[in-house]
C-alpha positions as a printed NumPy array, in Angstrom:
array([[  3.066,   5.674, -15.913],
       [  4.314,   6.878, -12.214],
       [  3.642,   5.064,  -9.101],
       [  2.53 ,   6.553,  -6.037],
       [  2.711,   4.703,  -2.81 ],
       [  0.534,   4.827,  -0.053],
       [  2.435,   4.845,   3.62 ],
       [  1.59 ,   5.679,   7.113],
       [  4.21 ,   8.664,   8.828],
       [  5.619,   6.901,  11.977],
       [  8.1  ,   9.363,  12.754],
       [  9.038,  12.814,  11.837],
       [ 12.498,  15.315,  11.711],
       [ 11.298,  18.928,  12.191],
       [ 13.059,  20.64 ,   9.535],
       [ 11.777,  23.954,   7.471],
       [ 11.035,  23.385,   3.841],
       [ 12.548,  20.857,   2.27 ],
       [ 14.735,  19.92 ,   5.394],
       [ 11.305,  18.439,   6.182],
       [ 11.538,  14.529,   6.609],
       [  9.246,  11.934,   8.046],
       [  9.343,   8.203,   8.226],
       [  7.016,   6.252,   6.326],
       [  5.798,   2.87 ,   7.178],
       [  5.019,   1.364,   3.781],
       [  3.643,  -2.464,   4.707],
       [  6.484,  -3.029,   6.859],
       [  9.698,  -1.441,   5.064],
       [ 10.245,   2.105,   6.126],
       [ 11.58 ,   5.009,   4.471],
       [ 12.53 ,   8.041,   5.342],
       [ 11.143,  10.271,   2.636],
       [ 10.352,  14.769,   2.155],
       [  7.771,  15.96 ,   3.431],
       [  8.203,  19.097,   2.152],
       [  5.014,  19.305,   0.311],
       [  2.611,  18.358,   2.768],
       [  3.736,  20.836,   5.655],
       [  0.621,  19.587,   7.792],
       [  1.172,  15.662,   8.199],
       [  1.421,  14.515,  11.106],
       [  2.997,  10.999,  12.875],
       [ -0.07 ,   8.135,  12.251],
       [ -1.5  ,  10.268,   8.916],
       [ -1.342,   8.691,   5.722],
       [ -0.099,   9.93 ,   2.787],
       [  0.95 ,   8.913,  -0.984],
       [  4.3  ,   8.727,  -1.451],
       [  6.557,   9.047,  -4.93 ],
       [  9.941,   8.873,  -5.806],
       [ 10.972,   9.664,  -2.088],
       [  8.477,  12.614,  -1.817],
       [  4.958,  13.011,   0.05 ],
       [  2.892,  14.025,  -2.571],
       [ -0.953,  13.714,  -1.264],
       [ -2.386,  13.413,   2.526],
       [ -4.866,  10.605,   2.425],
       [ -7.934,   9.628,   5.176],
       [ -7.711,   5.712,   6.777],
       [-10.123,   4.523,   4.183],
       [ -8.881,   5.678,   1.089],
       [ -5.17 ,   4.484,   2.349],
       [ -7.08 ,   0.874,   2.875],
       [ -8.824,   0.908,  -0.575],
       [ -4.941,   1.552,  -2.137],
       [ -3.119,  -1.048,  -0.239],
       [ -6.203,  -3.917,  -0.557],
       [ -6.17 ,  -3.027,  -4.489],
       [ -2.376,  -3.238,  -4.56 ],
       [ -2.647,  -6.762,  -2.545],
       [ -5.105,  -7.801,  -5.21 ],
       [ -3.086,  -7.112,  -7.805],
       [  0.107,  -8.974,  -6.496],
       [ -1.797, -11.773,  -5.719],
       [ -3.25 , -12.573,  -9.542]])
């Protein structure tokens, strides 16, 4: 089973292709991760994030949905 993150894009590094990089706010830790797939996203977007790659743009309320399920789940 893979995990996919969802994190919003706080800041990005112009970059062509897989020089591509944006910051992602994930809760409060932040990562720099590729954005190499996702050539649209934009700072504030959401998108899913997995092993250091953007992987899926994502609207406000399915980002939400994620993150409250994920809280859940830590919480018992």
């Amino acid at each position: 089973m893979c995990l996919a993150l969802p994190g919003q894009v706080v800041a990005l590094t112009e970059g062509e292709g897989f020089d591509r990089r944006g910051t992602v706010d994930f809760e409060g830790v932040r990562q720099e991760i590729s954005l190499a797939y996702l050539p649209e996203v934009q700072v504030g977007d959401f998108v899913l994030a997995h092993v250091g790659f953007a992987i899926s743009r994502l609207d406000i309320a399915e980002a939400e949905r994620i993150l409250r399920e994920l809280r859940e789940l830590q919480a018992g």
